[in-house]
N, C-alpha and C positions, 0 to 999 in steps of 0.2 A: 205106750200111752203115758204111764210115769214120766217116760222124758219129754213128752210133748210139754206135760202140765208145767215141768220144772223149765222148761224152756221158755212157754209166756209168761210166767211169773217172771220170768227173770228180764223179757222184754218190757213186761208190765211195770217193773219197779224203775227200768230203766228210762223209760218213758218219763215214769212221776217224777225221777231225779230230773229228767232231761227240762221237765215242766218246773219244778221248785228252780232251778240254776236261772233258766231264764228270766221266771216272776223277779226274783232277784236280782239281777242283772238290769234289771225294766225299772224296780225302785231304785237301782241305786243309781241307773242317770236318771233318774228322777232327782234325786238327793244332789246329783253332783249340778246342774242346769239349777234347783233352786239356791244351790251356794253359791255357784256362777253367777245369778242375778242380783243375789244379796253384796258378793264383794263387789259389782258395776253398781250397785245405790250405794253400798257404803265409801265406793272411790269418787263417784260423782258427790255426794254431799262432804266429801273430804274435800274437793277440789273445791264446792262452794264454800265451806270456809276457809279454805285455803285465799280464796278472793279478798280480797285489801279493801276498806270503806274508803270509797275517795272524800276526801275535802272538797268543800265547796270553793270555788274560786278557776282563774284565768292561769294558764299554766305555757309557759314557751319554752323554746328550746332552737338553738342555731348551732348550724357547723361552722366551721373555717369554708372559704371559697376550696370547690374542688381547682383540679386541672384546668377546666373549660370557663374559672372565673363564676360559678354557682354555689350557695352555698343552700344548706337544706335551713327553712323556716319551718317552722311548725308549733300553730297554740292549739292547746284546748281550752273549752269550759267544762268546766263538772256546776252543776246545779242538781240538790237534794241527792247526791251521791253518784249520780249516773251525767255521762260525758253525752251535752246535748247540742257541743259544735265541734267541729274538728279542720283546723286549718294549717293542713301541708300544701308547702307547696316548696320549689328555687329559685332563690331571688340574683341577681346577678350584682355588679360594682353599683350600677346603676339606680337599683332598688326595682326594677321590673322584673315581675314574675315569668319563671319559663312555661307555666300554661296560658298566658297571653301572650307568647312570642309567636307569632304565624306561621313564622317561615321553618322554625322549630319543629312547632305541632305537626306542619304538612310533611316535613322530610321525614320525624317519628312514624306518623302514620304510613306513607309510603313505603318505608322499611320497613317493620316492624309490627302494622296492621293496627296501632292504636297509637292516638297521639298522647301525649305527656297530659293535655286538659283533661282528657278522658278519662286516664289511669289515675292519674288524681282527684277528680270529682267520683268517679268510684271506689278508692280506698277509703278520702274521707267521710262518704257515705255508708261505706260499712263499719267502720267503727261505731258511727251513733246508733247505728242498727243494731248492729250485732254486741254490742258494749265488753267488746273482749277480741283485744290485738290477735291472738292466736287462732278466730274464726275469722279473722279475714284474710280473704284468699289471693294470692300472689294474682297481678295481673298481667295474663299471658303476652309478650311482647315488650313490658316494662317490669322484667326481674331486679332489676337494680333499683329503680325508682320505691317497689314495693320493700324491698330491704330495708332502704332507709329508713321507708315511714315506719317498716315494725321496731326498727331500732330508735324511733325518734320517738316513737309511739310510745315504749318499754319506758325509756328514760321521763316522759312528760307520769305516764302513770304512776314510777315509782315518786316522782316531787308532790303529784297529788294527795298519793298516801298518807306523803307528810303533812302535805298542807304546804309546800315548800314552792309560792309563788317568785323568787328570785329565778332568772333566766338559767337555763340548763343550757352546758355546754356540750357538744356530745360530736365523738371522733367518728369522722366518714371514712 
């Protein structure tokens, strides 16, 4: 009978450990998920100031002709700090752009399932949208075209920062 008693005491206290471990275990991702969501507010309000005040003004930027004789254009406008046009596109010797060339657009899209007009009237639409090169998203079928513009995009942003409306040169 003694041994019974010392036997559920002993499952008894083990129990209450087994219960105290766990309640603690319970607060501490508790602890660990509210510190997890305090460093994602204090990385995203990092990244917000980490954001550059654009200048107001008309911002360009050109390449050298590629291989195929195109070279990348691209302006923006920043008005009251935020970019509320966005004009990429490639212009050829000629000065005609490759999302009005036809026969361009149609082989793009035949191949590739999107023509260059497309993939271009949707980048430069997400930039004014999304007002940040890094959420706009690659357009499937034109990797190269999306490239440039985040690279042409990068370099117009960093001259805005400045305020630095002289043409940007920038290597394809």
């Amino acid at each position: 009978m003694k041994t019974t008693k010392v036997v559920l005491k002993s499952v008894a206290v083990l129990a209450a450990t087994f219960a105290l471990v766990a309640c603690g275990a319970k607060e501490e991702k508790k602890d660990t998920a509210a510190s997890s969501a305090e460093t994602t507010m204090s990385s995203s309000a990092a990244e917000s100031k980490a954001m550059v005040e654009l200048k107001d003004g008309s911002y360009a930027a050109e390449s050298a002709p590629d291989d195929r004789g195109y070279k990348i254009v691209h302006t923006i406008t920043v008005k009251d700090g935020k970019i509320t046009e966005s004009k990429f596109d490639y212009e050829d010797k000629d000065g005609k752009m490759k999302s009005e060339n036809e026969e361009y657009n149609k082989m793009m899209s035949d191949k590739a399932g999107v023509s260059a007009k497309e993939a271009i009237e949707k980048l430069n639409a997400e930039l004014v949208e999304k007002q940040d090169v890094a959420a706009v998203e690659v357009v499937s079928g034109a990797t190269h075209t999306s490239e440039d513009f985040k690279k042409s995009t990068e370099a117009l942003l960093a001259a805005a920062a400045k305020g630095d409306t002289a043409k940007v040169t920038i290597d394809k």
